[in-house]
gemmi code that builds the backbone of each chain (N, CA, C; Angstrom):
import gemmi

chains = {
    "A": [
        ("UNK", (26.711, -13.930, -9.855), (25.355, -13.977, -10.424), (24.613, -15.230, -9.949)),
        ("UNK", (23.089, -15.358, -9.622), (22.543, -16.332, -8.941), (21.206, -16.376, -10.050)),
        ("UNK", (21.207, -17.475, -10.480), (19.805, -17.669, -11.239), (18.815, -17.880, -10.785)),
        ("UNK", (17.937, -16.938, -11.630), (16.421, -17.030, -10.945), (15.611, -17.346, -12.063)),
        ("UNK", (14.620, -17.988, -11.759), (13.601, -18.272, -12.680), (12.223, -17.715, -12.570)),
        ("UNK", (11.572, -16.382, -13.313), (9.819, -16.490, -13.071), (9.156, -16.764, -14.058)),
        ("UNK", (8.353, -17.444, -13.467), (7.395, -18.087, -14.629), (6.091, -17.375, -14.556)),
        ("UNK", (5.938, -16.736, -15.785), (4.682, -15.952, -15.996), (3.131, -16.707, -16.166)),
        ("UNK", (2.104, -16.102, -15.342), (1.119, -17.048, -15.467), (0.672, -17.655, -16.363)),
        ("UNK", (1.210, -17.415, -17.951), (0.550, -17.912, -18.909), (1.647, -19.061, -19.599)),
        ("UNK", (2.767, -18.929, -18.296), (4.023, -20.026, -18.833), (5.009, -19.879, -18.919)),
        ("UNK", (5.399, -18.568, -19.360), (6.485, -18.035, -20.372), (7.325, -18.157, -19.159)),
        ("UNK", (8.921, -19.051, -18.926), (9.713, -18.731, -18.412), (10.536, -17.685, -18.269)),
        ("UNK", (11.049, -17.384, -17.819), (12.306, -15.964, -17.553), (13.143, -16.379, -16.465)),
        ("UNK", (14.271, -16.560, -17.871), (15.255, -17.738, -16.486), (16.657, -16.050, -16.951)),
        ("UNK", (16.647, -15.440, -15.133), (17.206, -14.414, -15.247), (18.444, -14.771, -14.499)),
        ("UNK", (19.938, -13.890, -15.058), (20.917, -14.104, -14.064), (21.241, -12.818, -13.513)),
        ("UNK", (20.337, -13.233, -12.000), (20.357, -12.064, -11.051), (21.870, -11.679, -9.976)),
        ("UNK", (21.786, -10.679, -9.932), (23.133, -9.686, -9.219), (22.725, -9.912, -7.541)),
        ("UNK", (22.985, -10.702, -6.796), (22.816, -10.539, -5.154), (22.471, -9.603, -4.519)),
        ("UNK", (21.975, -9.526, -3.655), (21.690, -7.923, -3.373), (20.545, -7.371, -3.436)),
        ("UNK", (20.457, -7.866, -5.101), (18.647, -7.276, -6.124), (17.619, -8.206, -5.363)),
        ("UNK", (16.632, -7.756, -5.323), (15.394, -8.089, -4.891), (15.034, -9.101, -6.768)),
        ("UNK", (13.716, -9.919, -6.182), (13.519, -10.649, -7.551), (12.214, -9.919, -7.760)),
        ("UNK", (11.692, -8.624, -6.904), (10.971, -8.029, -7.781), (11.854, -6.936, -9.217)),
        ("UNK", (13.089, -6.639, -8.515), (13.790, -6.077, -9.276), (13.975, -6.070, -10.594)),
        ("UNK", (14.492, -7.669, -10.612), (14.473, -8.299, -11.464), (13.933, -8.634, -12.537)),
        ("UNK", (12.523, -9.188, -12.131), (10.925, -9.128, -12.835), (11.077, -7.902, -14.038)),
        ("UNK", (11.113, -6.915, -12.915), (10.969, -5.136, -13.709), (11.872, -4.826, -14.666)),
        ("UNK", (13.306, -5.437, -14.180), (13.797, -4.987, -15.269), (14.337, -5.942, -16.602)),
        ("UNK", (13.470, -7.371, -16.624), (13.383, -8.245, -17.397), (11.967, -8.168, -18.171)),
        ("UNK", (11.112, -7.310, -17.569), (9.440, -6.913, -18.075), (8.572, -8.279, -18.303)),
        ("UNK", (8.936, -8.974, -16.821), (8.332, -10.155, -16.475), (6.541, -9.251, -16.304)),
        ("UNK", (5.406, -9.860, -17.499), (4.073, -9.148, -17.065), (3.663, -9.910, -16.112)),
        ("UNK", (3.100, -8.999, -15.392), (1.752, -9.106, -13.952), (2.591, -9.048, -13.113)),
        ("UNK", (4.051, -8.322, -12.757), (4.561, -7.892, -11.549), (4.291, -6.293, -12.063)),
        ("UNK", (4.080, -5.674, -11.045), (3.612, -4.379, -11.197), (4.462, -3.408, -10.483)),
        ("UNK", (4.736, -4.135, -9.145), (5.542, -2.762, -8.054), (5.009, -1.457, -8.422)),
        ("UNK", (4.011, -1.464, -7.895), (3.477, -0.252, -7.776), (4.582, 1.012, -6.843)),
        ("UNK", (4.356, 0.648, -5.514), (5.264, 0.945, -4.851), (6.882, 0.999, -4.832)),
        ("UNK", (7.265, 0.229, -5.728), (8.567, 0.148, -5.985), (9.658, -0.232, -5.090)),
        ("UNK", (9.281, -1.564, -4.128), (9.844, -2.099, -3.426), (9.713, -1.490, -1.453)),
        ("UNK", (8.686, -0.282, -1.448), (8.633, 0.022, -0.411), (7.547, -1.166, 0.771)),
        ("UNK", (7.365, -2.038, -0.024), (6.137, -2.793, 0.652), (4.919, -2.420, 1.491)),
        ("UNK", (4.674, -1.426, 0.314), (3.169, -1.203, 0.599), (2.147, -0.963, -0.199)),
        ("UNK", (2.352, -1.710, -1.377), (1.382, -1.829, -2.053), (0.554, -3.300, -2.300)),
        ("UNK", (1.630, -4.770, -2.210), (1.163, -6.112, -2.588), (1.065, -6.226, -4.093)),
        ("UNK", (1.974, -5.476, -5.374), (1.340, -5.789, -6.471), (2.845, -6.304, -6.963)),
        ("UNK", (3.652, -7.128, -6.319), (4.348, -7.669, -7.176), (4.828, -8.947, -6.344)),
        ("UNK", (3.195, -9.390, -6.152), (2.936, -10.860, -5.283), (3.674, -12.108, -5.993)),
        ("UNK", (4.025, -13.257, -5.874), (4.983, -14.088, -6.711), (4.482, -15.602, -5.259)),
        ("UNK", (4.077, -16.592, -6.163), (4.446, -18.062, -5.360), (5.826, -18.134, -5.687)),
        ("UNK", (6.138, -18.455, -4.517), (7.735, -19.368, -4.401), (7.439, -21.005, -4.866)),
        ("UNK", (8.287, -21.119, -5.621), (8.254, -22.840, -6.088), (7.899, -23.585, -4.903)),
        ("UNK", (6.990, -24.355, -4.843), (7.512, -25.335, -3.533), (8.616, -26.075, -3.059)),
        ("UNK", (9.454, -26.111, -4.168), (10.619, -26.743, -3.340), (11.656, -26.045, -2.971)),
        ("UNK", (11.407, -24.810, -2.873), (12.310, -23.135, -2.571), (11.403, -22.350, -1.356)),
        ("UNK", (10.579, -22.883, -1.074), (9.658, -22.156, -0.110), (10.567, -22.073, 1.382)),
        ("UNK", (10.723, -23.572, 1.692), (11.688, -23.396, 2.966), (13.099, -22.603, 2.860)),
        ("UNK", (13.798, -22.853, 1.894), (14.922, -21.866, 1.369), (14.800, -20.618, 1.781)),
        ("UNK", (13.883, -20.359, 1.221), (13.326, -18.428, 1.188), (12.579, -18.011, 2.013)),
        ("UNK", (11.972, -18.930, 3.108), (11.726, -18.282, 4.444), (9.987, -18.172, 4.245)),
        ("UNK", (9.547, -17.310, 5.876), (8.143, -17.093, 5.462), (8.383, -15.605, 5.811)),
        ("UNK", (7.095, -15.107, 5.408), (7.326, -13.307, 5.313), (6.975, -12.886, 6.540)),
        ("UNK", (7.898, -11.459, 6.508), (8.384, -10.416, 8.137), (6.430, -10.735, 8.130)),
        ("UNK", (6.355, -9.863, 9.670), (5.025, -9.425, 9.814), (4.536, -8.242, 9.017)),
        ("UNK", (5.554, -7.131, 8.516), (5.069, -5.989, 7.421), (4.553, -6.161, 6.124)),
        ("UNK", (4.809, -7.648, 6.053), (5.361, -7.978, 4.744), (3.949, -9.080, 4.757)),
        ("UNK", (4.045, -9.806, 5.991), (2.151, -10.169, 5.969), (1.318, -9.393, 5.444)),
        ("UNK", (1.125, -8.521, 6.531), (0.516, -7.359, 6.252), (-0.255, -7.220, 4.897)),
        ("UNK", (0.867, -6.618, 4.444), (0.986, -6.229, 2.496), (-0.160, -7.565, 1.950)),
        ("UNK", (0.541, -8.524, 2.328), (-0.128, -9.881, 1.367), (-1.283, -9.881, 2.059)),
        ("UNK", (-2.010, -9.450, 2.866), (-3.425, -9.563, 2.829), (-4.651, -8.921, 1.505)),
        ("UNK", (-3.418, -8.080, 1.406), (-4.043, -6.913, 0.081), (-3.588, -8.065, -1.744)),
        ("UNK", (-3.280, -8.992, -1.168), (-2.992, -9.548, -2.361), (-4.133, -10.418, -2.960)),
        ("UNK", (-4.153, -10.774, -4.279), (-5.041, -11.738, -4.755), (-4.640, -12.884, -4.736)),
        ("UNK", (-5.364, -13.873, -4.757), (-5.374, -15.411, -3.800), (-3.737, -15.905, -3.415)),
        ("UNK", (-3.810, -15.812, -2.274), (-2.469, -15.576, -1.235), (-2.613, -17.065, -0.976)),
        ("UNK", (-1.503, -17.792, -0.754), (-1.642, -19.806, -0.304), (-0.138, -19.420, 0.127)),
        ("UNK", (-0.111, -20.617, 0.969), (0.815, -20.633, 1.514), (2.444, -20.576, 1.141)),
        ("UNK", (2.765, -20.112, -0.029), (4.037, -20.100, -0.487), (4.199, -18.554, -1.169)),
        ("UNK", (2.782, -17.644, -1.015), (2.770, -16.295, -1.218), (3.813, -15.973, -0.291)),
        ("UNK", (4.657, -14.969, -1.178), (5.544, -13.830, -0.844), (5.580, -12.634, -2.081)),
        ("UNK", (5.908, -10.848, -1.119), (6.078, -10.138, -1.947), (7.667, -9.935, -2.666)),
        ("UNK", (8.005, -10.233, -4.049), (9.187, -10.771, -4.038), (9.827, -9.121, -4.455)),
        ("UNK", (9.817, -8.188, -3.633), (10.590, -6.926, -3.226), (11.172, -7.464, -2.471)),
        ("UNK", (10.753, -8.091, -1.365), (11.476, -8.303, -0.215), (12.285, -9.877, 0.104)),
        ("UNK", (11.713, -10.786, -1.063), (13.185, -11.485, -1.294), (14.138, -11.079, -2.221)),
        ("UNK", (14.960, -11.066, -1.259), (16.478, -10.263, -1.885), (17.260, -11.995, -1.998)),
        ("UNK", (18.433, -11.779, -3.401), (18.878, -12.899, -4.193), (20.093, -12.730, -3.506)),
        ("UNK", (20.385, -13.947, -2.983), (21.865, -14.531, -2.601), (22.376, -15.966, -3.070)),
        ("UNK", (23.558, -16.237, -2.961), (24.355, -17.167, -3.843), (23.051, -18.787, -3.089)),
        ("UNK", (22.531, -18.588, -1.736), (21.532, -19.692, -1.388), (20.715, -19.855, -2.081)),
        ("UNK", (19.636, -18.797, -3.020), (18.958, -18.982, -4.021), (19.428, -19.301, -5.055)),
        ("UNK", (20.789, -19.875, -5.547), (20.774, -19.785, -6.970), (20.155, -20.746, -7.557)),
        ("UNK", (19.183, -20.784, -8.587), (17.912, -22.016, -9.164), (16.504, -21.090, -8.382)),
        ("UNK", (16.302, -20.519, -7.714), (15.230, -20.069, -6.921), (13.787, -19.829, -8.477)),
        ("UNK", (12.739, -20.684, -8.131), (11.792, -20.549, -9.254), (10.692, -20.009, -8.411)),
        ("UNK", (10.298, -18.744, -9.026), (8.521, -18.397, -8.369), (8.183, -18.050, -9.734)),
        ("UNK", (6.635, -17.913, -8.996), (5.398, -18.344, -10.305), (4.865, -16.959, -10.359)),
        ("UNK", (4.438, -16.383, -10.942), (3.340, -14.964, -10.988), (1.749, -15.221, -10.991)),
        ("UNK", (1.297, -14.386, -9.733), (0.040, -15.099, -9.983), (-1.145, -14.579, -11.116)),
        ("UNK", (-2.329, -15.131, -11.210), (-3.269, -14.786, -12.579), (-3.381, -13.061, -12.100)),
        ("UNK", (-3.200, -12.790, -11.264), (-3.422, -11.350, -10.963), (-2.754, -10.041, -9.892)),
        ("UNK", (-2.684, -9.053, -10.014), (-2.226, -8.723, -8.638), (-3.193, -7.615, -7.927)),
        ("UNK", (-2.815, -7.262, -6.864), (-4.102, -7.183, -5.856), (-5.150, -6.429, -6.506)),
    ],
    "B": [
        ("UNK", (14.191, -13.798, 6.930), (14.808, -12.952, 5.718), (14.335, -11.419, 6.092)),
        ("UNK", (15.386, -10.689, 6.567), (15.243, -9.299, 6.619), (13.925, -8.128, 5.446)),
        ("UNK", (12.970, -7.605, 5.836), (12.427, -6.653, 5.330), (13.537, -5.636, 4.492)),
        ("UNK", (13.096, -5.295, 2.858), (14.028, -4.711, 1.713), (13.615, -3.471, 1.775)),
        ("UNK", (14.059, -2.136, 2.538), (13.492, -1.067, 2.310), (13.546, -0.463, 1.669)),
        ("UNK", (15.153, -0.624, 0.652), (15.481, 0.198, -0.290), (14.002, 0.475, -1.404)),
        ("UNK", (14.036, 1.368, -1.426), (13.129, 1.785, -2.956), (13.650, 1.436, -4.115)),
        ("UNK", (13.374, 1.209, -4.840), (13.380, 0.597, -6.386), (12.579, 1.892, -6.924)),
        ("UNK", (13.483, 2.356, -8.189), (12.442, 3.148, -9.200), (10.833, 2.334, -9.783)),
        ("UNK", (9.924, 3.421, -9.232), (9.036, 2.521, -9.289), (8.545, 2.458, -10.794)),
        ("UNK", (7.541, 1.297, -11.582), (7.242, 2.232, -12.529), (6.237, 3.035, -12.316)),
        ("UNK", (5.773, 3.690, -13.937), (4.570, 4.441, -13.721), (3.336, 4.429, -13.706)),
        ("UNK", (2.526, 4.639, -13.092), (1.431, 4.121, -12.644), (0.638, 5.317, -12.992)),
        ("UNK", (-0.648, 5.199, -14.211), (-1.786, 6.129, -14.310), (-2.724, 6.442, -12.562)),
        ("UNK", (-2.338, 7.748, -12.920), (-3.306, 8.615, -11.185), (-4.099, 7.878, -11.382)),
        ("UNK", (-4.925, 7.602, -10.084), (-6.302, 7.090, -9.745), (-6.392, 6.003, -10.276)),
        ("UNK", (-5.485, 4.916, -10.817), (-5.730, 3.319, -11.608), (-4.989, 2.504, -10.688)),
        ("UNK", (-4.503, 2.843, -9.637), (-3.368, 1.752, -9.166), (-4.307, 1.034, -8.044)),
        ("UNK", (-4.480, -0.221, -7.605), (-4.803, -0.942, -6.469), (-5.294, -0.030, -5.505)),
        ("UNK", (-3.545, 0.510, -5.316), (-3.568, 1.398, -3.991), (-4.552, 2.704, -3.840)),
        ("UNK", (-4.613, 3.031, -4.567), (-5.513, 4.616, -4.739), (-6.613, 4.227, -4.627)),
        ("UNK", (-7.234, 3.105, -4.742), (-8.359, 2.591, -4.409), (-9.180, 2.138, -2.734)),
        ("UNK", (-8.012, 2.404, -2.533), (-8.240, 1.943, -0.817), (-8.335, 2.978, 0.327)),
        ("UNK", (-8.928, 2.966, 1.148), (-9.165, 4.191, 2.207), (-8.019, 5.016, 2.442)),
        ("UNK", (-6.949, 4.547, 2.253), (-5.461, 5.033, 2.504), (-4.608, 4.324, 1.321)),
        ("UNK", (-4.040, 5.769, 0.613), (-3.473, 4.855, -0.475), (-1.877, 4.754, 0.339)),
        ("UNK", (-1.204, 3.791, 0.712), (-0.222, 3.355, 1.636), (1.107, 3.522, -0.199)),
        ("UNK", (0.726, 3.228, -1.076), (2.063, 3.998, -1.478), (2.252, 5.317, -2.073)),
        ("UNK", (1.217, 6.107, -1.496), (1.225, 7.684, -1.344), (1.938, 8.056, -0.159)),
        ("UNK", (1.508, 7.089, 0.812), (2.245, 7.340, 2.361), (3.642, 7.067, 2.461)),
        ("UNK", (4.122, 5.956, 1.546), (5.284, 5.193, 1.641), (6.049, 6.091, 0.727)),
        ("UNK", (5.895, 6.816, -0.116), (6.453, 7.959, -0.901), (6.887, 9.160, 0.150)),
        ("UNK", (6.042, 9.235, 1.131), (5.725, 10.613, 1.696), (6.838, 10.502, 3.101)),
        ("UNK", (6.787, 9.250, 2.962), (7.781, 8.917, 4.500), (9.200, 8.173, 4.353)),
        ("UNK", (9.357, 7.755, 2.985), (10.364, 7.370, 2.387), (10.589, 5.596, 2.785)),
        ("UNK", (9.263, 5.197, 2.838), (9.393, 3.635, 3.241), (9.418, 3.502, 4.766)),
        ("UNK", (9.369, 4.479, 5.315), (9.712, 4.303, 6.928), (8.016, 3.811, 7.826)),
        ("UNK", (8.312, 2.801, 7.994), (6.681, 1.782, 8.557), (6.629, 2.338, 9.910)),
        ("UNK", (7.497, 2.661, 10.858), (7.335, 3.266, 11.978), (6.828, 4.609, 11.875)),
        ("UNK", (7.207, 5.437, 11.129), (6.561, 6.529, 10.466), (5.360, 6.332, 10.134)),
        ("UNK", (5.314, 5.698, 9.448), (3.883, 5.651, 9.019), (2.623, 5.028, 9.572)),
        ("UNK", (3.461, 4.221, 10.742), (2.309, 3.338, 11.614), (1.821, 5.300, 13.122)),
        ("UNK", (2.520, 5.557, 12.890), (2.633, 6.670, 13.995), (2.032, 8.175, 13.112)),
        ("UNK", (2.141, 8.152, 11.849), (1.751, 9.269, 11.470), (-0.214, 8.826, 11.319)),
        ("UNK", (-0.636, 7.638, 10.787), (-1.650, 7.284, 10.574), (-2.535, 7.316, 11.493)),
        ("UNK", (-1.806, 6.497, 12.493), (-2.849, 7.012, 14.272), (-2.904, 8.644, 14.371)),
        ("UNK", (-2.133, 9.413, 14.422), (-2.650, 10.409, 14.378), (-3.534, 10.935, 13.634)),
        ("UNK", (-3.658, 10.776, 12.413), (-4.862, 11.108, 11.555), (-5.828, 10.649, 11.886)),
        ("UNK", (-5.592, 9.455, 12.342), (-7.030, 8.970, 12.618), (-7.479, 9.733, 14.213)),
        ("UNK", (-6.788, 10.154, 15.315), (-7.029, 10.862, 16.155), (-7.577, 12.434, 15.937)),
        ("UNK", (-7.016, 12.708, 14.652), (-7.019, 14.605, 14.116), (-8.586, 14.090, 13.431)),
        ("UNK", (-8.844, 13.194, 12.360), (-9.797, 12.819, 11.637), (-10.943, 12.869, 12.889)),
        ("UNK", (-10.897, 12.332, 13.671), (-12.214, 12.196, 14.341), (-12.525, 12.938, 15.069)),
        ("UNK", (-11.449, 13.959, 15.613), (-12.108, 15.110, 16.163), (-12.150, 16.316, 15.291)),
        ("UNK", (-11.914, 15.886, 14.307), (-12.699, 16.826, 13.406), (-13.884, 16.828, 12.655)),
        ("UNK", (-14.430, 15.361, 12.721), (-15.807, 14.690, 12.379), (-16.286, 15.212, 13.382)),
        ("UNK", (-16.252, 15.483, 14.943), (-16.842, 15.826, 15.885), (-17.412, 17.391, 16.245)),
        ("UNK", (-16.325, 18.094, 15.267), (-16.869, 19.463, 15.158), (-17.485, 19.770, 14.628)),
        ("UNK", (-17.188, 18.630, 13.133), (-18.036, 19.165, 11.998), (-19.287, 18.681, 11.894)),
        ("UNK", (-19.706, 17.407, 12.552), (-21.105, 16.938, 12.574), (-21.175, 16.283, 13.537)),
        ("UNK", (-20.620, 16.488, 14.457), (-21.155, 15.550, 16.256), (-22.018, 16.317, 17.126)),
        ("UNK", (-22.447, 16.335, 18.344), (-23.672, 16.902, 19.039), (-23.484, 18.020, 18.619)),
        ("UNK", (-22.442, 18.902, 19.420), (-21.346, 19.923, 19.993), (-20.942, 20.464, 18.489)),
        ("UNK", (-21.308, 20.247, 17.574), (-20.854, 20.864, 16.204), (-20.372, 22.329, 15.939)),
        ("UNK", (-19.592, 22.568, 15.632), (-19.226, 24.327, 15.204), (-20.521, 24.588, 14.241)),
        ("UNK", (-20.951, 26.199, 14.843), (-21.931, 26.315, 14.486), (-21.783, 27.172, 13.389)),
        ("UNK", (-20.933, 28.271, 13.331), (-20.090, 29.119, 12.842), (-20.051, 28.619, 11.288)),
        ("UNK", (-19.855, 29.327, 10.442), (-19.645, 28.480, 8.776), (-18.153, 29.070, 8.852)),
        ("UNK", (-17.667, 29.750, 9.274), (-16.449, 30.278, 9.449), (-15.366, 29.027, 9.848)),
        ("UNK", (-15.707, 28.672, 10.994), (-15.438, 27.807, 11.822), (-14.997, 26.790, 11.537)),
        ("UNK", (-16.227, 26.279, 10.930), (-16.616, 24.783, 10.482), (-15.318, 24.729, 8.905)),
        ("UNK", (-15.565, 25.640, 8.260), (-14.474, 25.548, 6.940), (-13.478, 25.545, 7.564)),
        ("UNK", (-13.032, 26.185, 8.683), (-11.432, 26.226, 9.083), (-11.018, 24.520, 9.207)),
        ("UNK", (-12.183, 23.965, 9.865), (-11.686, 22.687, 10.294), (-11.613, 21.538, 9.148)),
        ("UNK", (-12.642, 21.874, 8.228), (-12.484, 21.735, 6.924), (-11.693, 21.399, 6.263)),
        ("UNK", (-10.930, 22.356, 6.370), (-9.659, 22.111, 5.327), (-8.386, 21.718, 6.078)),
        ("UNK", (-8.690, 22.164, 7.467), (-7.202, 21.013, 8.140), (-7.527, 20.403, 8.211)),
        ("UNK", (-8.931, 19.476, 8.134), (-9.158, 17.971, 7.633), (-8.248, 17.995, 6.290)),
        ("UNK", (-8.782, 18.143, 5.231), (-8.939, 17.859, 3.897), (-7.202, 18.109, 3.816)),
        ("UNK", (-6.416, 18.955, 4.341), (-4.931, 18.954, 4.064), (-4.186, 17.792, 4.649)),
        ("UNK", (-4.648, 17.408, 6.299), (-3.911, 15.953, 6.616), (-4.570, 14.853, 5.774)),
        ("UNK", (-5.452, 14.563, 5.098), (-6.169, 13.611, 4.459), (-5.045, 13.723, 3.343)),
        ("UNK", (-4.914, 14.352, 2.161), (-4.235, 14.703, 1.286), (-2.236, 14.159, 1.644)),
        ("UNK", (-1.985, 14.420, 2.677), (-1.216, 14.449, 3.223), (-0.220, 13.205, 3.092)),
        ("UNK", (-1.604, 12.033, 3.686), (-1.407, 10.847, 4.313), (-2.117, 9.912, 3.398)),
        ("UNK", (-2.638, 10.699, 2.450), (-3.163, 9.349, 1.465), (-4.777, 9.271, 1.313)),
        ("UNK", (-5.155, 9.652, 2.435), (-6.555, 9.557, 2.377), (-7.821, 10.233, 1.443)),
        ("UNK", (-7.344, 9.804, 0.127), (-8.204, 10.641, -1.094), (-8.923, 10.453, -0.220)),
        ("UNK", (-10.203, 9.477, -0.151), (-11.603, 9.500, -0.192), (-12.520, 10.443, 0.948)),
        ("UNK", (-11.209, 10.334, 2.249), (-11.708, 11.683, 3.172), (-11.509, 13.116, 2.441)),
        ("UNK", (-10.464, 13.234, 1.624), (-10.178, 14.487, 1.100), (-11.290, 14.720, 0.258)),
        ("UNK", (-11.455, 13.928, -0.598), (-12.558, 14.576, -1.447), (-14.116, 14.974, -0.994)),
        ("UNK", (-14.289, 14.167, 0.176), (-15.456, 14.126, 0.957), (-15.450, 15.582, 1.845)),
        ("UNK", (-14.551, 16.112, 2.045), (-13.925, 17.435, 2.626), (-14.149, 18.692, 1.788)),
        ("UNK", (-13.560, 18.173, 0.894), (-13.820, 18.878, -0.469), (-15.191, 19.124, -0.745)),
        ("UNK", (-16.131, 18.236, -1.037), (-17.231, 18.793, -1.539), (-17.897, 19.418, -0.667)),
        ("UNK", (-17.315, 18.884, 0.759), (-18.386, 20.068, 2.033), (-18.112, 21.465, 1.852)),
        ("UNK", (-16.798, 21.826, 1.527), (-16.424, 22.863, 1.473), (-17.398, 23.645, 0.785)),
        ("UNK", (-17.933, 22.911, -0.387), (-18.913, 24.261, -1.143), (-20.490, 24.371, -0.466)),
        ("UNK", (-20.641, 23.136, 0.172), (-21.930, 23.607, 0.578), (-21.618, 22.960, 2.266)),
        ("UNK", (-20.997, 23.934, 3.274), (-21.018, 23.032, 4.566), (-22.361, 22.512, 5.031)),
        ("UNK", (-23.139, 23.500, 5.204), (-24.723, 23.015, 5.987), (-24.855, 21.912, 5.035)),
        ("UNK", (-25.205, 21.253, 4.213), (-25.514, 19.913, 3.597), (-25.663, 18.430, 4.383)),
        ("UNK", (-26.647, 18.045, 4.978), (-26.518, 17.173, 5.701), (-26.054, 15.871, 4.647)),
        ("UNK", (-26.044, 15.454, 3.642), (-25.672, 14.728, 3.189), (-24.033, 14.255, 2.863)),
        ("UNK", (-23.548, 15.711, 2.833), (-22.193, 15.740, 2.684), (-21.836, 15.426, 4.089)),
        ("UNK", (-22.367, 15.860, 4.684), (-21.840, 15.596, 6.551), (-21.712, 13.877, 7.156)),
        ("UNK", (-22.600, 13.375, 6.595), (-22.733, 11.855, 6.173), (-21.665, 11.380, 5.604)),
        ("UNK", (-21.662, 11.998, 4.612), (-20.364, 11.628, 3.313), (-18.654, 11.422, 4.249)),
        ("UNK", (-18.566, 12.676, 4.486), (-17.742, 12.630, 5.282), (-17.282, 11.671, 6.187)),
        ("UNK", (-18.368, 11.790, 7.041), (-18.537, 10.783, 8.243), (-17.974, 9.085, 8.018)),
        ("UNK", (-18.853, 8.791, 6.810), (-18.387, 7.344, 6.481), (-17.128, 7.210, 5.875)),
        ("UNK", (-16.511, 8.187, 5.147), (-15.080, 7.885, 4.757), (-14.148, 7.774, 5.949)),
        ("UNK", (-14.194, 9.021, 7.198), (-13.807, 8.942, 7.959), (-13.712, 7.828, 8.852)),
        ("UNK", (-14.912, 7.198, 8.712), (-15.038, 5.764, 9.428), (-14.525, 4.817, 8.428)),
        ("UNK", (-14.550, 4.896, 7.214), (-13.729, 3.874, 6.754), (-12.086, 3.801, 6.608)),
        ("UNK", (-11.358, 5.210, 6.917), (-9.911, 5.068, 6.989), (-9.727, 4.477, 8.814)),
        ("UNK", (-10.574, 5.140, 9.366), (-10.205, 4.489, 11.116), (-10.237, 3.271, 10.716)),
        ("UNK", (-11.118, 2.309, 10.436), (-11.550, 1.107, 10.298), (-10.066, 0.135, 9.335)),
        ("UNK", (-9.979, 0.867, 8.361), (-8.380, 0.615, 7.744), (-7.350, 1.086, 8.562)),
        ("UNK", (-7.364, 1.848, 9.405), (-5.580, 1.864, 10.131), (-6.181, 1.197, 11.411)),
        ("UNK", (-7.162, 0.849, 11.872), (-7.303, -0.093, 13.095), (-6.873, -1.570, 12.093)),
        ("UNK", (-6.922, -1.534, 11.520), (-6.967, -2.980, 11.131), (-5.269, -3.434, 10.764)),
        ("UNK", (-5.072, -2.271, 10.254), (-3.414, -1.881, 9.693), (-2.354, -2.125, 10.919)),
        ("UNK", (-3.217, -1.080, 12.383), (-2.088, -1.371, 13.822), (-2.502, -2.333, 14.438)),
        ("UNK", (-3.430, -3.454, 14.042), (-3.960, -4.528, 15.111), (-2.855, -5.312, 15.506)),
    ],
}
model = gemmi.Model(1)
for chain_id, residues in chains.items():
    chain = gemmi.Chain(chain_id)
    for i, (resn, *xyz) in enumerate(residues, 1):
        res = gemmi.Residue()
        res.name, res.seqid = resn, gemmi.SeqId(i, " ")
        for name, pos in zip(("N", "CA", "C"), xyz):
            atom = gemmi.Atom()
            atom.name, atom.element = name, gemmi.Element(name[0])
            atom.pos, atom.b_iso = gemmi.Position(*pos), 0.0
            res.add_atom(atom)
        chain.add_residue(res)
    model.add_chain(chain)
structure = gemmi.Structure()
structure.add_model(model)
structure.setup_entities()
């Protein structure tokens, strides 16, 4: 198990102990973290379960494929530590990994 | 970090309220339809947009089908690949020609949805 933390825009932590493997939109969904939406349900093509990566986890967790750009153009205010967190998937390197939810999704 | 294709049960989302349904191409109508597959879907979309415009061309370009016969046939193999691939806003624009084809307004109608999904999958394969 690898801990993850999202912090909902209005604060509320959700310090989850995630299964490797799972995506931390997964996670979100099935902790009913609000304002992740996955519309799409991890196919990355919708942008509605947009998430800042902590800044001090940003280099950790990489920057996003080009498909996965893509997507985040459709997102609401995208900065440089935007990722769609379907497509970070949780490994024992993330464990502590904190992203933020933003005030909205696309 | 590798792209996650697996699908996740998605939740449920009220018809016509989601982001996506809002956009010239709703892409997780497509991503349903192709099972997440982006090569699929980068290849099925150019074609629509190739089928889409020569069917704008029959239906209201110089050279137009003159025929009402005609013109509905092309009609609705518009309005079925639109449906298909996501493209409410061409479909419905298809749709309403259907009841009155001669309508120059609907022919318009058409026209600009059609130009607004090209304009979204040019921008999508840039």
């Amino acid at each position: 198990m690898t801990k993850l933390t999202i912090v909902a825009n209005d604060g509320t932590k959700f310090e989850i102990d995630a299964e490797n493997g799972s995506t931390v939109m997964e996670n979100a969904i099935r902790n009913a973290v609000p304002g992740i939406e996955a519309e799409c349900g991890g196919a990355c093509a919708c942008a509605t379960c947009h998430v800042y990566v902590d800044n001090e986890w940003s280099e950790t967790v990489g920057a996003p494929e080009v498909m996965e750009e893509d997507m985040l153009d459709f997102a609401f205010d995208v900065r440089p530590t935007s990722r769609l967190s379907c497509q970070i998937k949780v490994s024992d390197e993330l464990d502590g990994l904190v992203v933020h939810v933003p005030e909205r999704q696309a | 970090m590798v792209a996650h294709l697996e699908i996740f049960e998605p939740p449920q989302c009220e018809q016509g309220k989601s982001p996506s349904s809002e956009r010239p191409i709703d892409l997780v109508h497509l991503a349903r339809q192709t099972s997440g597959d982006k090569e699929t879907e980068t290849e099925v979309l150019c074609l629509f947009a190739r089928q889409a415009r020569q069917c704008v061309n029959q239906i209201c370009g110089t050279n137009h089908l003159t025929e009402t016969k005609d013109l509905l046939a092309v009609v609705r193999t518009l309005r079925g690949s639109a449906n298909s691939v996501g493209a409410f806003s061409v479909s419905r624009a298809a749709q309403y020609l259907e009841t009155d084809p001669m309508d120059g307004q609907l022919h318009d109608a058409l026209t600009d949805a059609v130009v607004d999904v090209e304009n979204f999958i040019f921008g999508l394969a840039r």
